[in-house]
C-alpha positions in Angstrom: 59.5 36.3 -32.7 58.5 35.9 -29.2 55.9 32.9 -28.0 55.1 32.8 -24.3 54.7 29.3 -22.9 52.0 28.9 -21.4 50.9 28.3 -17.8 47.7 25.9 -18.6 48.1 22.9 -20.7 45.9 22.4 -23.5 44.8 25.7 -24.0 44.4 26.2 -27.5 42.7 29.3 -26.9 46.2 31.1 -25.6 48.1 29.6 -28.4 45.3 31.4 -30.9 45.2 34.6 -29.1 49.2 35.3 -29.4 49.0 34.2 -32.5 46.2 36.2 -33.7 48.1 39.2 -32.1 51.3 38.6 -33.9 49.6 38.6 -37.1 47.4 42.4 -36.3 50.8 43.6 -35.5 52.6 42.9 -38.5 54.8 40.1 -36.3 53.7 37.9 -39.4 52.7 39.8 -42.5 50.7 38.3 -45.3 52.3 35.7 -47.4 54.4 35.0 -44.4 55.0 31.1 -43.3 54.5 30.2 -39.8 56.5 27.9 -37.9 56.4 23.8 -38.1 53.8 23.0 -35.7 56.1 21.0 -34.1 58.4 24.1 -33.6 55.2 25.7 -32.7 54.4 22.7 -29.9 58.0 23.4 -28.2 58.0 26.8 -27.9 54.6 26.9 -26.0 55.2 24.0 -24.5 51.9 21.7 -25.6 51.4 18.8 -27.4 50.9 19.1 -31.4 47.1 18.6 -31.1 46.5 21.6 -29.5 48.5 23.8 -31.5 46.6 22.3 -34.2 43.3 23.6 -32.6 44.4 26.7 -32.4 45.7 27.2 -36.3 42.2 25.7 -37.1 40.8 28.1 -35.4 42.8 31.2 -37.1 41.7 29.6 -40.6 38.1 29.6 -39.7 38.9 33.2 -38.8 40.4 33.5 -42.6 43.6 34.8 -41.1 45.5 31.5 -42.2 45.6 28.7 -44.6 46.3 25.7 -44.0 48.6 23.7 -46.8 48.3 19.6 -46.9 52.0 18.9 -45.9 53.0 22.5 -46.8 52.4 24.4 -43.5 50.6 27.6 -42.7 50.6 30.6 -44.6 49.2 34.1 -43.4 46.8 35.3 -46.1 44.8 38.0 -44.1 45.9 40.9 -42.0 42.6 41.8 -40.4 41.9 44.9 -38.5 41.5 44.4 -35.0 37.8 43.4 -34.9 38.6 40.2 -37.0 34.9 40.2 -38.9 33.3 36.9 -39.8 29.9 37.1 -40.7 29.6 33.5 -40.5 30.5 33.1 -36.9 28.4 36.5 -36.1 25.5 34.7 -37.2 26.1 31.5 -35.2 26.7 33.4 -32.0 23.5 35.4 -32.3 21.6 31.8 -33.0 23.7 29.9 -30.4 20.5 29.3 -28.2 18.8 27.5 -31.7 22.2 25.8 -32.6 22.5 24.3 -29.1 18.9 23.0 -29.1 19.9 21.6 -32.2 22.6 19.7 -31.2 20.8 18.8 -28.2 18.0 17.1 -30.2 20.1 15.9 -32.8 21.9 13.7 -29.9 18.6 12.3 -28.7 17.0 11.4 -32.1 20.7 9.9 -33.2 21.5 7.8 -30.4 18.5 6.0 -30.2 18.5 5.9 -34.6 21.9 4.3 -33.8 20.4 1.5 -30.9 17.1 1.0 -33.6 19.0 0.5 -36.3 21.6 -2.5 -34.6 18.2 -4.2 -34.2 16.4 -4.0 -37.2 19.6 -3.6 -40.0 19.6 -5.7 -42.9 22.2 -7.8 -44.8 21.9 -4.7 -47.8 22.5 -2.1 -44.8 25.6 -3.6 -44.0 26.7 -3.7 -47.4 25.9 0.1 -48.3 27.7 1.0 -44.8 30.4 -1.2 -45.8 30.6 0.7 -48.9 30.5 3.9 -47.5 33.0 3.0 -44.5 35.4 2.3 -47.5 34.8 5.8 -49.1 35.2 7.8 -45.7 38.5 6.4 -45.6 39.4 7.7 -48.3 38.1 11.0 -47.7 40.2 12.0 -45.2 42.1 15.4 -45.0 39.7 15.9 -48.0 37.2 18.7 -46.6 34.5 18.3 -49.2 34.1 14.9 -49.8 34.7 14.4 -46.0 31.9 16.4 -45.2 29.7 14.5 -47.9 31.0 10.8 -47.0 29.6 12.3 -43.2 26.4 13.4 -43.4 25.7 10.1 -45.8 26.7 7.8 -43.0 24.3 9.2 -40.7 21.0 9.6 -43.3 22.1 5.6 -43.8 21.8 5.1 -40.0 18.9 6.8 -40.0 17.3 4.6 -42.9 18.8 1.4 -41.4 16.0 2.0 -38.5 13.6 1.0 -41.2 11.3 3.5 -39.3 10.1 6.6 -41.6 9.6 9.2 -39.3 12.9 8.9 -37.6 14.1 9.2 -41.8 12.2 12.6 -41.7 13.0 13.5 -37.9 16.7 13.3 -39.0 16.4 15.0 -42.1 14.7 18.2 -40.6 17.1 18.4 -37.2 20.3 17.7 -39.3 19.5 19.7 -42.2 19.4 22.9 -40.4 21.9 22.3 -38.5 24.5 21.2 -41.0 23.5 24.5 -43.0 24.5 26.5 -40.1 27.3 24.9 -39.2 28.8 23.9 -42.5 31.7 26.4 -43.1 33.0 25.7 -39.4 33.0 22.1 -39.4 34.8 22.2 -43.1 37.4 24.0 -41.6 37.8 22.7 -38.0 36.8 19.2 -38.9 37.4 17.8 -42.4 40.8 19.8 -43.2 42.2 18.5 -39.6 43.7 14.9 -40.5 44.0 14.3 -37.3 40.6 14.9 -36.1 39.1 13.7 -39.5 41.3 10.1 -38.3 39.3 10.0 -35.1 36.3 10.9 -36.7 36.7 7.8 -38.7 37.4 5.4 -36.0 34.4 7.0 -34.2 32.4 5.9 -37.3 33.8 2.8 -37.6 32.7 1.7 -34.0 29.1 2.3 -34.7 29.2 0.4 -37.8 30.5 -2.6 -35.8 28.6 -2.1 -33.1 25.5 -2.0 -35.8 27.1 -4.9 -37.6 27.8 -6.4 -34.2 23.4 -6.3 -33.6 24.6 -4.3 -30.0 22.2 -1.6 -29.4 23.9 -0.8 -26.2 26.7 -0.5 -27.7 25.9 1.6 -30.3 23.9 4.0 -29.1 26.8 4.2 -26.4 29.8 4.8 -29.8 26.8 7.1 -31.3 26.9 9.5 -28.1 30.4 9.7 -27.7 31.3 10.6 -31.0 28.5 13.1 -30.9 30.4 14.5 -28.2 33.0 14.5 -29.4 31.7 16.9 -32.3 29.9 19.2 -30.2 32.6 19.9 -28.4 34.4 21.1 -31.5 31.5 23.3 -32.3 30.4 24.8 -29.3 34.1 26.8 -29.0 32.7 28.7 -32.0 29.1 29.2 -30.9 
């Protein structure tokens, strides 16, 4: 088995191209195990997280699984032309998506600044309830993604304002639909990235807690960041 180290650091992209090649020419076969990550990590010479990335990115393909604690496992030998119908439709709606995402980090930054101002003792409590059950969730892709878009409606309704409620529900709601298989699989099955994503959280809870609009709307934009930039390498 021959893995090329690569020439640019942090380039998950390589590491998912060689690998995606060794799996269309039988390199791997299905039912086959791949390497430790950390085995992985040497050979191309990257950190783990980036090797990460790039099996994430073969499981969204549905070339790979990914098993808690158990590895990776190749369950698909696709034909050249890997075919996701998912990802086809993204691409040809990237233009919409990235509007989305555009909005969404307009309306959610300032729902984030409104709501340090105007949240109640009972917001605090159902955030502090919530904060407790995303921590929980993690590495667990469905309830993650639940536990997710819950602490964001609450933001929204901490703002006590209506029409940011309904402004939230109509961006987020198509765009959650649309990106829902990709951020299951890139996000919520990653425990590191699903860590982060909690930290991320938990700073705009404090900063809400905290009654620091600055700071939150500041937390709310770079973890919105932060998620885009996952995205946009599939859109």
């Amino acid at each position: 088995m021959e893995m090329t180290r690569l020439t640019k650091r942090n380039h998950y992209e390589e590491i998912k191209d060689q690998l995606m090649r060794m799996i269309l020419d039988g390199t791997f076969k299905v039912g086959d195990k791949l390497p430790s990550t950390k085995e992985m990590s040497e050979r191309f010479g990257v950190g783990r997280s980036t090797t990460r990335e790039a099996l994430s990115a073969l499981k969204a393909m549905g070339l790979i699984e990914i098993r808690q604690g158990g590895g990776c496992r190749v369950v698909h030998n696709a034909p050249a032309e890997v075919a996701v119908p998912e990802l086809d439709s993204l691409r040809l709606n990237r233009g919409v998506l990235l509007d989305l995402l555009e909005a969404r980090q307009s309306l959610e930054v300032s729902n984030a600044a409104i709501a340090a101002v105007k949240r109640t003792d009972a917001d605090l409590a159902e955030f502090a309830a919530l904060m407790s059950a995303m921590g929980q969730a993690i590495g667990q892709e469905l309830e993650g993604e639940r536990t997710d878009v819950l602490f964001h409606l609450t933001l929204a309704k901490a703002t006590h304002n209506s029409i940011m409620v309904r402004l939230f529900e109509s961006i987020v709601g198509q765009l959650e639909t649309a990106i829902r298989d990709i951020r299951r699989v890139e996000i919520y099955s990653n425990q590191e990235v699903a860590e982060r994503l909690y930290r991320e959280h938990s700073a705009i809870y404090e900063a809400v807690r905290l009654r620091d609009p600055e700071l939150a709307s500041q937390t709310m934009k770079r973890h919105l960041e932060h998620v885009e930039n996952i995205l946009t390498k599939y859109i």
